[in-house]
C-alpha positions in Angstrom: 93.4 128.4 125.2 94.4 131.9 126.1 93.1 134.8 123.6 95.5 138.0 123.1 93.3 141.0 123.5 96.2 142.5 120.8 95.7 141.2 117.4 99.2 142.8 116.5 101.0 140.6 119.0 102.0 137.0 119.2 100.0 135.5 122.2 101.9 135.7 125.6 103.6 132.3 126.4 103.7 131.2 122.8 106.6 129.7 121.4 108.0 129.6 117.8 110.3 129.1 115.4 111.2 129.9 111.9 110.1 127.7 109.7 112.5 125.5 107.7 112.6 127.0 104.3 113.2 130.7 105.1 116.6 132.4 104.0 118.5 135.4 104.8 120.0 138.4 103.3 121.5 141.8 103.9 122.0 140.4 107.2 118.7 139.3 108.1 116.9 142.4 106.9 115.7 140.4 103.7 113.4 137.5 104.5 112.7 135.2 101.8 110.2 132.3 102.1 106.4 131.9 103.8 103.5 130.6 102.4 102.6 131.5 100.0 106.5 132.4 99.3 107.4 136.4 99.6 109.9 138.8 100.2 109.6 140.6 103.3 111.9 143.6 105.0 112.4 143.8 108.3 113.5 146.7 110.2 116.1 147.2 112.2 114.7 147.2 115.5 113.5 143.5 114.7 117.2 142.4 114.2 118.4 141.3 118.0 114.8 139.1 118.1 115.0 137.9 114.7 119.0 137.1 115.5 117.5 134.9 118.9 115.1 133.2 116.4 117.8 131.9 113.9 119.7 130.5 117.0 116.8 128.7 118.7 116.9 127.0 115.6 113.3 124.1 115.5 112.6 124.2 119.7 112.0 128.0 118.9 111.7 130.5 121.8 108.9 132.6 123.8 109.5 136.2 122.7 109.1 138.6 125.8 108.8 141.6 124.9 106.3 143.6 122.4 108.5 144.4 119.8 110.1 140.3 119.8 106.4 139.4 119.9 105.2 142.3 116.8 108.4 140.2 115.3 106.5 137.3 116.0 103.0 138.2 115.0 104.1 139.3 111.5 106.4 135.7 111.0 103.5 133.5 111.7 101.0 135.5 109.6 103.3 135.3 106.8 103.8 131.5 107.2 107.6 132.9 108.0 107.8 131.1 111.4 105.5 128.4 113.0 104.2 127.9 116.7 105.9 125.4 118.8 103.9 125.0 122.0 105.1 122.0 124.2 102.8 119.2 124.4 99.6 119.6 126.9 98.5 116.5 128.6 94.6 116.5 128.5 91.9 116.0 129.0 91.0 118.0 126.0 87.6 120.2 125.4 87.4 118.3 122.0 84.6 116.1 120.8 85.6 113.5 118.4 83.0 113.1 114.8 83.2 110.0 113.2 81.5 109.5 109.6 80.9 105.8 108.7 79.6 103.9 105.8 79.7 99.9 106.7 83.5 99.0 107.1 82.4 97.8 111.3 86.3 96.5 111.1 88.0 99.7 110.6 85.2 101.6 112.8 86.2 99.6 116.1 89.9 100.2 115.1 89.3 104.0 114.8 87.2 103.9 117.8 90.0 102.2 120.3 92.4 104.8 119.7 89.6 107.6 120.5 89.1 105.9 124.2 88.0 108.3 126.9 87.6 111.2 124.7 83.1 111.9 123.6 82.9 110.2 120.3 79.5 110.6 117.9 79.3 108.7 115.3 77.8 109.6 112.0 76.1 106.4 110.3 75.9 107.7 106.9 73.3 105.2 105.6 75.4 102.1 105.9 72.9 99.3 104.0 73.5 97.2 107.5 73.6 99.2 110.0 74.0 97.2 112.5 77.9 96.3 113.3 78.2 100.1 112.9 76.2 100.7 115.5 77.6 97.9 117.9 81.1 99.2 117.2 80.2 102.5 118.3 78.3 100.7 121.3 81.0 98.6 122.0 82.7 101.8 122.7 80.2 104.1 124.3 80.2 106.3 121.4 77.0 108.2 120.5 75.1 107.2 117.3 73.4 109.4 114.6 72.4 107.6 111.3 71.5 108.7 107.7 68.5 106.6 106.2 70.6 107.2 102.9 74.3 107.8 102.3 74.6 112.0 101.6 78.2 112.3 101.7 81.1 112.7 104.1 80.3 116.5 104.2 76.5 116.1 105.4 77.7 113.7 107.9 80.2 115.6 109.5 77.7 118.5 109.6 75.2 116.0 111.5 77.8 115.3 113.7 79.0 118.9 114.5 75.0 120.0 115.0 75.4 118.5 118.9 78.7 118.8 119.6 78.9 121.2 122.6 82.8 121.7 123.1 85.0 124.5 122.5 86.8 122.3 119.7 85.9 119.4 117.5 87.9 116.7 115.8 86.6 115.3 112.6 88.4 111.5 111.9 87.5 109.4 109.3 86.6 105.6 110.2 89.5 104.1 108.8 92.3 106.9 110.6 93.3 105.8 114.0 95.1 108.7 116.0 98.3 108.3 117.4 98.9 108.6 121.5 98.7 112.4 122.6 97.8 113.7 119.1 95.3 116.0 121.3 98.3 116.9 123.7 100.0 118.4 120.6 97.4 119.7 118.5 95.4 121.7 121.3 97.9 123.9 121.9 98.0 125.8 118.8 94.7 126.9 119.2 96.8 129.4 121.8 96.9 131.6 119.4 93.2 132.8 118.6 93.5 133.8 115.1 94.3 129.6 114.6 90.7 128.3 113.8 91.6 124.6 112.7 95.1 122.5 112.7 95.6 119.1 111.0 98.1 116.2 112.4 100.5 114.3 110.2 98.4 111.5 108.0 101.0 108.5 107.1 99.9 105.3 105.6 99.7 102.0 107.8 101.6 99.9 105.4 104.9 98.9 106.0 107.4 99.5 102.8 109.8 96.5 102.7 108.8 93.5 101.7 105.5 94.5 100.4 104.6 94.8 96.7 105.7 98.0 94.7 102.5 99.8 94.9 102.7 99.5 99.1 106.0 100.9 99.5 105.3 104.0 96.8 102.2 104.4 99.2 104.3 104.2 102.1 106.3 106.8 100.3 104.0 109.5 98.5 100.7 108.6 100.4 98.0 111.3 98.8 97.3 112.1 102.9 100.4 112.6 103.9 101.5 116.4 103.3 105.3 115.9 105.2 107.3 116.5 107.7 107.4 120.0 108.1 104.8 122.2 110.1 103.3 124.5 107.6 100.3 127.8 107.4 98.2 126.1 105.0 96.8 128.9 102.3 95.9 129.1 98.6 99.2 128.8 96.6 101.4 128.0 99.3 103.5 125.0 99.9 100.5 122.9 101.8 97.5 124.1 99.6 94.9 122.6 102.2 95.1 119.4 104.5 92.5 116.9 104.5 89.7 116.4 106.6 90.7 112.7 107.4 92.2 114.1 111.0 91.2 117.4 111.6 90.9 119.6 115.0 88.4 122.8 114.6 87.3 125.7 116.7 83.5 124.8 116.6 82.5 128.3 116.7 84.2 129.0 112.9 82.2 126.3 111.6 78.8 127.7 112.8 78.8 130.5 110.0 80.8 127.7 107.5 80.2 124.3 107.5 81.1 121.6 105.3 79.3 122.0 101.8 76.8 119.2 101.1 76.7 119.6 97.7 80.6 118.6 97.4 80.8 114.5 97.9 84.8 115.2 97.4 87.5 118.3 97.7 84.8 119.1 100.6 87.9 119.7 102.8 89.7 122.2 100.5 86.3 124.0 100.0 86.0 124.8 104.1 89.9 125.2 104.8 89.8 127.9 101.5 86.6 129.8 103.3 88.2 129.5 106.7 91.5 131.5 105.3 89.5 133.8 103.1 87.5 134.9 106.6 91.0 136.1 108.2 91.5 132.7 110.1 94.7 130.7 110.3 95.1 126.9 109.5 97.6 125.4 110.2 99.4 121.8 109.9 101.4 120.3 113.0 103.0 116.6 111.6 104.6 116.4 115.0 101.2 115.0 115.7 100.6 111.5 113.9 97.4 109.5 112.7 97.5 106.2 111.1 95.7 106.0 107.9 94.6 102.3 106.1 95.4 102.8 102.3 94.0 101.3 99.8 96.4 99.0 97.9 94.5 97.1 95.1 95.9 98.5 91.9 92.3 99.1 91.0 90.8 100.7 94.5 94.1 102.8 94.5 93.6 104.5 90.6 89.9 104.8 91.3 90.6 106.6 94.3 93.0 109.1 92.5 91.0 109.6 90.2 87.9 110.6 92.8 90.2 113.2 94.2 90.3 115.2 90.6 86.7 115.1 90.1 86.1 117.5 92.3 88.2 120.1 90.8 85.7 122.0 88.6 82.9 122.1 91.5 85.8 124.0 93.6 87.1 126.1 90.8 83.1 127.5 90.6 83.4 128.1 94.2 86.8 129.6 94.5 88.0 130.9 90.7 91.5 130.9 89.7 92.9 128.8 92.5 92.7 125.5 90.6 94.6 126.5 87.9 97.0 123.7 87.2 100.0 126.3 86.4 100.8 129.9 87.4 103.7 130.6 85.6 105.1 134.2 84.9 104.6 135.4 81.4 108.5 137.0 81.6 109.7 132.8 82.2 107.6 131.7 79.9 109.3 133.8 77.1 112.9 132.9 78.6 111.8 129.1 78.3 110.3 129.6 74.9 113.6 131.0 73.8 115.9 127.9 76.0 113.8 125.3 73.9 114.2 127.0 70.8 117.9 126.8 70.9 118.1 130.7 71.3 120.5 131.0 74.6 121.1 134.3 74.4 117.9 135.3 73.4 117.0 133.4 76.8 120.0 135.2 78.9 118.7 138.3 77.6 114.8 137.4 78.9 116.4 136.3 81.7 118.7 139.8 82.5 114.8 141.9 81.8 113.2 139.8 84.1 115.9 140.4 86.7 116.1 143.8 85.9 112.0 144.6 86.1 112.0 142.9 89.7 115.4 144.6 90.7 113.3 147.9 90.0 110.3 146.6 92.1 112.4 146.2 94.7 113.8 149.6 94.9 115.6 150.3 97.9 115.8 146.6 99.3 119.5 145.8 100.6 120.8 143.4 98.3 118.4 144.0 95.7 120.6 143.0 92.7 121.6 139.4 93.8 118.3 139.0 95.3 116.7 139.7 92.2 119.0 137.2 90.2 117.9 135.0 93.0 114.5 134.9 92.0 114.1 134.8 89.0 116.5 131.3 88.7 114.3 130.0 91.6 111.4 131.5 89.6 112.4 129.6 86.6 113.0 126.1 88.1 109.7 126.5 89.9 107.7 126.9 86.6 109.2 124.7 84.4 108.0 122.3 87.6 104.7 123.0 87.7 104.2 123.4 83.8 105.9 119.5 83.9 103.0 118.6 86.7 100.5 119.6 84.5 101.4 118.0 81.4 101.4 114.9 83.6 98.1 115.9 85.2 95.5 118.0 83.8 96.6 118.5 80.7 97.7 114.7 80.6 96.4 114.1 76.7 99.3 116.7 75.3 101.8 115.1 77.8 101.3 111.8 76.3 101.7 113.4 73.0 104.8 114.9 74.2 105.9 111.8 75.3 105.5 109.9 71.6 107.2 112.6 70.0 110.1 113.2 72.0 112.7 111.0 70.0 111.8 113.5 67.2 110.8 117.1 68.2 112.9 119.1 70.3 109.8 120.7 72.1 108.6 117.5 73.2 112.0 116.3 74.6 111.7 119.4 76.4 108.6 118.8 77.9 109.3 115.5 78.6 112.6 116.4 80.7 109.9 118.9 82.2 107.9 116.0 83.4 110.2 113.8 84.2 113.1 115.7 86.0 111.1 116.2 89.1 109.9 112.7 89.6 113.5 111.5 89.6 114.7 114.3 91.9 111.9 113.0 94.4 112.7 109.6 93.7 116.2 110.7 95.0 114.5 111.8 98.1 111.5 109.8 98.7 112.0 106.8 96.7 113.9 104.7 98.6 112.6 100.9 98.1 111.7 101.5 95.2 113.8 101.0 91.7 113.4 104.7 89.2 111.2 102.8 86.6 109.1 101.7 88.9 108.8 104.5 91.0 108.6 106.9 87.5 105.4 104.7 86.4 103.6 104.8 89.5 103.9 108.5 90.4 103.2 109.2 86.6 100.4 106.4 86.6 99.2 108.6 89.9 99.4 111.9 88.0 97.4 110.6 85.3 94.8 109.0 87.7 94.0 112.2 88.7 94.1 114.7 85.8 91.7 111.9 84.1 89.6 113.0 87.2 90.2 116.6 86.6 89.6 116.4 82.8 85.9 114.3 83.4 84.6 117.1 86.2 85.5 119.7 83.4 83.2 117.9 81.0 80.3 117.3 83.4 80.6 121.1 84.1 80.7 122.3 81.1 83.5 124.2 82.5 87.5 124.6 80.8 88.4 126.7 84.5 90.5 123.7 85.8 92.2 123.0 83.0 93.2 126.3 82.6 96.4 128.3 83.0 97.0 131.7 84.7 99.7 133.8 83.2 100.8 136.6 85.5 103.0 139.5 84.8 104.5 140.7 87.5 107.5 143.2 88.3 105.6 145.9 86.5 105.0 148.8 88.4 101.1 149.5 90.2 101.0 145.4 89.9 100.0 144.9 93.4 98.4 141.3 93.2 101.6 139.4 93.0 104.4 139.8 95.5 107.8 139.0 94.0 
């Protein structure tokens, strides 16, 4: 790890590339994309570096001079481009934390793919404790034990109280990291504004020839957030990655640990503080760890249903990021017209929405189609995430929805809301799976969780997760949203 004494600059040595989803206009001037998704304009000394970076295409390039690497610095703040160091071979200043509650099984499992790397484990009040701690002896792992069970969160922050290394990994007992994960994830802590990066978390489960629920585990695993390497922020693309497999500078946790008080969404809670402090997270799937799902129908809906509950704590902690939809108040009146059967009192909406953001963007090359742009992108997105929530938190109406729809024309709207997305990923990510099963379980899986969501909102007392937030952006002096 190398520190830049120049905060403006990429660090010497560091190589990236543009990440996947960006697009291009006015002849690379106009950058479209990062996370969370933005407009930004370039000028045009950037052009000949930006031009190199289009052509490197995913191996990326080294920029070598200070303007290529001011290009450079501003594309990975933005989540714009990504860094793509080449893999390090070790040994690695990394200590390894290992929570554990019983499972001695899964423990030696995790524990053989951590050899020769220091490895505590966390005992967190297993009610035998004794194959924990021969797995962890049968592995020369160190052992710190809970007389009660306090949580994943207290347990890592046990753990992390003696490590002594520049970096710590935090693995849960039933993960079992891939060969040279290290060699891959190490790296990006090159550049020191990166306090913590997360590996790729796919399900051990083979999909073929396994019951239904196994292969739409093996193809929408909760864990696994993709194939594409991501700047993991509020509101962007990859919201937060989980702290199943995940490598952090040990000094950023010194000042923000794991909150004890959150038995679940624990993960969120620090990856949220660590972004709101001006640090970078970021998530590198190049780097793999194996993951042992559960896959009784039972476990598996419990489980989903665990992950909501911990939505109102973390809407207390961080307000207005757990609304379940963020839609603009200008598409929500184009919508409302489109289901009314009033199309060109929806072209119209439309055309004013277009034309409030070509105004914003004043001076932009390409300003007009870019705008058009948008606002159909901006349209598609919230009818998306206004179908997720219906399926999710505000599951009761979608179900009502759902009865009505062979009568009401609203509800066969929101119905095509909810459903038109789970057969476009069914399209993508179904494969193995027939469309009526694959609709029931990744509805059945929306549901799971909004129940979740819904029954923390009740113990809390608190409506703030089940909550909208309407913006209304494109007006003028309306810094908070960027187009």
């Amino acid at each position: 790890m190398n520190p830049d004494p120049s905060p403006s600059l990429s660090p010497p040595g560091l190589p990236v590339a543009l990440d996947h989803a960006v697009s291009f206009r006015a002849g690379g001037r106009v950058v479209t994309g990062g996370a969370p998704w933005g407009v930004a304009l370039l000028k045009e000394a950037a052009l000949p570096h930006l031009t190199a970076l289009r052509r490197a295409g995913r191996t990326g390039l080294t920029p070598g001079t200070a303007v290529a690497r001011a290009l450079a610095r501003r594309l990975l703040d933005r989540g714009l481009a990504h860094p793509v160091p080449p893999s390090r071979p070790g040994p690695h200043p990394v200590t390894v934390v290992v929570p554990a509650f019983g499972r001695p099984a899964e423990l030696h499992r995790c524990l053989a793919s951590l050899r020769g790397l220091p490895v505590v484990v966390v005992d967190d009040g297993s009610p035998d404790p004794g194959p924990v701690r021969a797995a962890a002896s049968a592995h020369g792992a160190r052992v710190l034990r809970h007389e009660v069970n306090r949580g994943p969160a207290a347990a890592r922050n046990t753990g992390l109280a003696v490590v002594r290394t520049p970096l710590v990994a935090f693995v849960d007992s039933d993960c079992r990291p891939e060969e040279g994960w290290l060699d891959l994830l190490v790296p990006c802590f090159d550049d020191p504004k990166v306090a913590a990066v997360a590996p790729r978390v796919v399900p051990a489960v083979r999909s073929r020839g396994r019951g239904a629920l196994a292969r739409y585990e093996a193809a929408r695993s909760a864990l696994d957030l993709g194939r594409e390497p991501a700047l993991v922020r509020p509101g962007a693309r990859v919201g937060f990655v989980p702290t199943a497999a995940l490598v952090v500078r040990t000094d950023a946790l010194r000042d923000a640990a794991f909150d004890e008080e959150l038995r679940l969404g624990e993960d969120v809670d620090l990856v949220w503080r660590l972004h709101d402090r001006g640090r970078h997270v970021r998530y590198e799937p190049r780097a793999r760890v194996a993951h042992t799902p559960r896959l009784g129908p039972w476990e598996w809906a419990r489980r989903r249903h665990e992950y909501g509950t911990s939505a109102a704590a973390l809407a207390e902690r961080h307000p207005g990021r757990l609304a379940p939809a963020r839609p603009s108040a200008w598409n929500l009146l184009t919508l409302a017209c489109v289901v009314g059967g009033r199309p060109r009192a929806a072209a119209a909406s439309a055309l004013l929405t277009a034309g409030l953001l070509r105004r914003r963007l004043s001076g932009t090359p390409a300003a007009t189609g870019l705008s058009a742009s948008v606002v159909a992108q901006g349209l598609i997105a919230d009818t998306a995430a206004l179908g997720l929530a219906l399926r999710r938190e505000w599951w009761p109406l979608g179900l009502l929805c759902l009865a009505r729809a062979p009568r009401d024309r609203t509800a066969r709207a929101a119905t095509a809301a909810m459903l038109a997305p789970v057969v476009a990923e069914w399209v993508t990510h179904g494969h193995g799976l027939d469309l009526p099963r694959w609709t029931a379980l990744r509805c059945l899986d929306d549901l799971c969780y909004g129940t979740g969501v819904t029954a923390s909102a009740w113990r809390h007392r608190s409506p703030a997760p089940l909550l909208p937030k309407v913006s209304l952006p494109f007006l003028r002096g309306d810094g908070r949203r960027r187009p």
